[in-house]
C-alpha positions as CSV (number, residue, x, y, z in Angstrom):
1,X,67.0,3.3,206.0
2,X,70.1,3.6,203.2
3,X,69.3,7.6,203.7
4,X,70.1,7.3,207.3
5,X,72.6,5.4,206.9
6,X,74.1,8.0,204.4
7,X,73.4,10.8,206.7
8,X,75.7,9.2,209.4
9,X,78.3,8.4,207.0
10,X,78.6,11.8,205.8
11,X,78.6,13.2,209.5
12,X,81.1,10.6,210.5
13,X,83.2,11.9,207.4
14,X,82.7,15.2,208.2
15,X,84.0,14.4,211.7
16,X,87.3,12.6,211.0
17,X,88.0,15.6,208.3
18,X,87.9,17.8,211.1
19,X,89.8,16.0,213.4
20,X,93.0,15.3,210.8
21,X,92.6,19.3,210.1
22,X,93.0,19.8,213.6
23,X,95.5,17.0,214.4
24,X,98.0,18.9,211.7
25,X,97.7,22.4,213.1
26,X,97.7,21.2,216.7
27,X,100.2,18.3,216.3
28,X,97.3,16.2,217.7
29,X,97.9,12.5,217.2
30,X,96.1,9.3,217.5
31,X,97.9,6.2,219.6
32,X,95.5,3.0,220.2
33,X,93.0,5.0,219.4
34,X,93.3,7.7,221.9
35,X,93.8,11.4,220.8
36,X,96.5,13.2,222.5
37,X,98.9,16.0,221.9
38,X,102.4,15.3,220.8
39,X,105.1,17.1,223.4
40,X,107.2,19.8,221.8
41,X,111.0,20.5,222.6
42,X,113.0,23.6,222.5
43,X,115.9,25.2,223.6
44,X,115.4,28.7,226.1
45,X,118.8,30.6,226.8
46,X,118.9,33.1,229.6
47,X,121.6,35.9,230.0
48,X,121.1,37.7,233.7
49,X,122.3,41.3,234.4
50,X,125.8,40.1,234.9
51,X,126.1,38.1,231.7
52,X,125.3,34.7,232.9
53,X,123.5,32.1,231.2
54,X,121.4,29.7,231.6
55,X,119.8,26.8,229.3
56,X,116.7,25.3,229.7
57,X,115.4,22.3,227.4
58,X,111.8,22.3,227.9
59,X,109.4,19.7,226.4
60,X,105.9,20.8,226.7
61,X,102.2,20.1,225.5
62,X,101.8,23.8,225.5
63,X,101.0,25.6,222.1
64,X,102.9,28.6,223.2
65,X,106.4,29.3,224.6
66,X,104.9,31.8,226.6
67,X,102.5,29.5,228.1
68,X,104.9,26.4,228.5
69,X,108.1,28.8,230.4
70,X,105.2,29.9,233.0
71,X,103.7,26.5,233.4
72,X,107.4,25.2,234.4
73,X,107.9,28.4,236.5
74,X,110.9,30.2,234.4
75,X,109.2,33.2,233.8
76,X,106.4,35.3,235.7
77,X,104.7,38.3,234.8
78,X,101.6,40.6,234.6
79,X,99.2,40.3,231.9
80,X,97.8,43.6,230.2
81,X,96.5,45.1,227.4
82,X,99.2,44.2,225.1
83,X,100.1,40.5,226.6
84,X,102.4,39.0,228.9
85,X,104.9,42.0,230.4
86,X,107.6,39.6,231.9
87,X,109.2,40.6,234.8
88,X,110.8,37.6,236.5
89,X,113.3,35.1,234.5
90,X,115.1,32.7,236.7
91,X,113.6,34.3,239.7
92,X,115.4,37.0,238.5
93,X,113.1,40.6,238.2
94,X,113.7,43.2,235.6
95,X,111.1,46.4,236.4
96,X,110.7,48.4,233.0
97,X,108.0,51.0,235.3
98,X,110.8,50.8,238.4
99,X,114.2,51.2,236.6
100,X,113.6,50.9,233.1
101,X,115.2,47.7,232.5
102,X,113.3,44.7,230.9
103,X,113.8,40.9,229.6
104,X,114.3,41.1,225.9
105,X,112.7,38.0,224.1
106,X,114.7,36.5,221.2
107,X,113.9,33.7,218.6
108,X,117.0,32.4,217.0
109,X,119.0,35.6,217.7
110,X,116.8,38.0,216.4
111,X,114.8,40.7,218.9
112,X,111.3,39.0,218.8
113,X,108.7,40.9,216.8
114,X,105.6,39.5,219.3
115,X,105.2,38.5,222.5
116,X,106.2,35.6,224.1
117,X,103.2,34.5,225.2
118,X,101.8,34.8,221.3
119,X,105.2,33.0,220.2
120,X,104.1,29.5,218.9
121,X,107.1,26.4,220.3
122,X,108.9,25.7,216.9
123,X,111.3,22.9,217.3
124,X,115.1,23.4,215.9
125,X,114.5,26.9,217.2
126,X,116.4,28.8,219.9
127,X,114.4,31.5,222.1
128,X,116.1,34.2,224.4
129,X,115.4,36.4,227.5
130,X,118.2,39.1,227.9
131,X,118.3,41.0,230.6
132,X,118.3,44.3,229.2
133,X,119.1,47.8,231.5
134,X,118.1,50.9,231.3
């Protein structure tokens, strides 16, 4: 019986190791002893073709800015090979295959070096789309 009872100690430790790993990388927490996901903020600046812009505050669940502008219906695009080609911001298209022009992303003013949809939310940080012609 104490060899049992050892066995499901150790899984049981094994378990709540895995869950406080994944509760640091995921920003999972634990309220009344219910596991949810903490919401995110940031800050998304648009500038349209005529040099307009727009801020949006989102807070979001989402792990990805990509993911949290399309689940709030800023931005809309086609996935392919290499991601998440967006073409709508604000309703407003840019069509690099049409005209050549495209929305350039930014994080804190620098020309983003991945994708949106592979750029993880970072509070304190300021993402971009620029409307950029041909």
């Amino acid at each position: 019986m104490k060899t049992y009872a050892k066995i499901i100690l150790s899984l049981l430790l094994v378990v709540l190791i895995a869950v406080s790993t994944t509760a640091c990388n995921e920003q999972l927490t634990i309220d009344n002893g219910q596991l949810t996901i903490k919401e995110k903020t940031f800050v998304l600046e648009v500038i349209d073709i005529d040099k307009n812009v727009t801020t949006h505050t989102v807070t979001t669940t989402e792990a990805t800015v990509g993911s949290a502008l399309l689940a709030e219906g800023i931005i809309e695009g086609d996935v392919g090979e290499w991601g998440l080609m967006v073409m709508y911001v604000n309703g407003l298209r840019a069509d690099f295959i049409e005209d050549g022009a495209y929305w350039a992303f930014y994080i804190d003013g620098e020309f983003a070096m991945t994708g949106v949809d592979s750029a993880n939310i970072e509070e304190g940080v300021l993402y971009a789309f620029i409307y950029t012609p041909a």
